[in-house]
N, C-alpha and C positions, 0 to 999 in steps of 0.2 A: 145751327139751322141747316135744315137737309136741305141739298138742291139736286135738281136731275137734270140734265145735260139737254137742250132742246135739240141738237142731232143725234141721229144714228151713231153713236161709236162703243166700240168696246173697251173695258175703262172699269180703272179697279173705283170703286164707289166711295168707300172710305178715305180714298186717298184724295177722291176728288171733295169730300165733303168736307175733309179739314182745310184744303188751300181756300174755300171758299169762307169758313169761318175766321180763317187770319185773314185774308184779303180786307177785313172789313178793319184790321187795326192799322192798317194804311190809307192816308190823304191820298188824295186824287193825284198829284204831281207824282209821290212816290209809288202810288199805283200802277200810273202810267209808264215810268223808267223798268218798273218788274215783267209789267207786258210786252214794252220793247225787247227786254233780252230775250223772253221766252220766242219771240219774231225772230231776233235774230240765231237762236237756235235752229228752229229749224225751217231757217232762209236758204242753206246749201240745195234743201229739197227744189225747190222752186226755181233756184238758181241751175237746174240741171236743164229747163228749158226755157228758162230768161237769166243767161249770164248776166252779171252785173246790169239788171233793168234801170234806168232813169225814171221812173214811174218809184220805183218801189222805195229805190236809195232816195230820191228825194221827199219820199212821205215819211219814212224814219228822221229823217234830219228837222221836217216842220213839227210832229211831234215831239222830238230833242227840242225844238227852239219853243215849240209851246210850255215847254218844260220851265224853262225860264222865263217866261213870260213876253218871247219876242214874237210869236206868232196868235193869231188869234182862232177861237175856236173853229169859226168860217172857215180859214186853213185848213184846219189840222180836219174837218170832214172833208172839204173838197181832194183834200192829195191822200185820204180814204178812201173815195169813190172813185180813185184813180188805181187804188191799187185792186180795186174790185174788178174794175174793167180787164186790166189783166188777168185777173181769175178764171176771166168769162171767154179769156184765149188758149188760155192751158189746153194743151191737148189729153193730157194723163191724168187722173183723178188726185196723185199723191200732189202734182205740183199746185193743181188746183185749190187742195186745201189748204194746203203751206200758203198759198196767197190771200186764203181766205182767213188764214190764222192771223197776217199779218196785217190786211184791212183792217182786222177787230182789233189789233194790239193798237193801231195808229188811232180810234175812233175812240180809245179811251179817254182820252184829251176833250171827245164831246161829252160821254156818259161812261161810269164807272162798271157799269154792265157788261161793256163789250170785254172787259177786260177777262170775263171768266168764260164767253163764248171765244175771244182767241185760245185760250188756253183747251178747250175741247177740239175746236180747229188745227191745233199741235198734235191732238192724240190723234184726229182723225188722220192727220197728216202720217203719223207712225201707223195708225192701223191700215193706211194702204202699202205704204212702203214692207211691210214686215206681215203682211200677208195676216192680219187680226189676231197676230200674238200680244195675246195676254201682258204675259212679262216684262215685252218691249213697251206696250202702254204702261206696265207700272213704273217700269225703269225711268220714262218720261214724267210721271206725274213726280216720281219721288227726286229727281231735278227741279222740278217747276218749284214742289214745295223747299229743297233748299235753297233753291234761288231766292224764294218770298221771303226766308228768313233771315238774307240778307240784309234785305231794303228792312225787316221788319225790327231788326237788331244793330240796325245799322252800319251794316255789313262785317259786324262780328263772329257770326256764323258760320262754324266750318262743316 
């Protein structure tokens, strides 16, 4: 199934259209654990103007505990909307998306969707930092998709 990127980013297509046809041979928990990493990839962006945030690290951790089933959905949006709020403090575009990447990875845990808006959120992230090269967005998608074939193979995948 084709899908197009509801933001602006620059973004190899193909690469993005096959994470989005495996994403669908992963459950929601294992969905969600793939979104986090791709946050926690590019968290360093963000972290250049919110060192270690309390906002941010504790919406990864209720997501993780959603994971297991200690947290409840309510959660896992509300410490979302917390990482959103910080988005909307960012001063520079790149950290901004990196937080917006990271909202959406956390908001997986409400709806399976956000999971492929953080992942655009990531390229946008690269397409500020590296100035809309191309190649750095592919280089990212072609991580995201061996990351997904972790969780998809059960982290047999090298």
């Amino acid at each position: 199934m084709e899908s197009k990127s509801k933001i602006k980013i620059v973004d190899d297509a193909e690469l993005r259209n096959e994470i989005v046809e495996n994403t669908e041979l992963l459950d929601q928990i294992e969905l969600a654990k793939w979104a986090i990493s791709v946050a926690e990839h590019i968290l360093p962006y963000l972290e250049q103007e919110f060192p270690q945030d309390a906002k941010i690290l504790n919406a990864i951790k209720v997501n993780k505990l959603w994971q297991k089933d200690e947290a409840t959905v309510h959660q896992v949006r509300q410490a979302g909307f917390k990482v959103h709020q910080v988005a909307r403090q960012c001063k520079e575009e790149t950290a901004r998306a990196a937080a917006r990447a990271i909202g959406q990875a956390i908001g997986v845990g409400h709806m399976r969707g956000h999971a492929m808006v953080a992942t655009d959120y990531a390229i946008k992230t690269i397409n500020h930092a590296f100035n809309n090269d191309l190649k750095k967005a592919r280089e990212e998608r072609e991580w995201q998709l061996r990351e997904l074939y972790k969780y998809i193979q059960g982290g047999k995948f090298d």
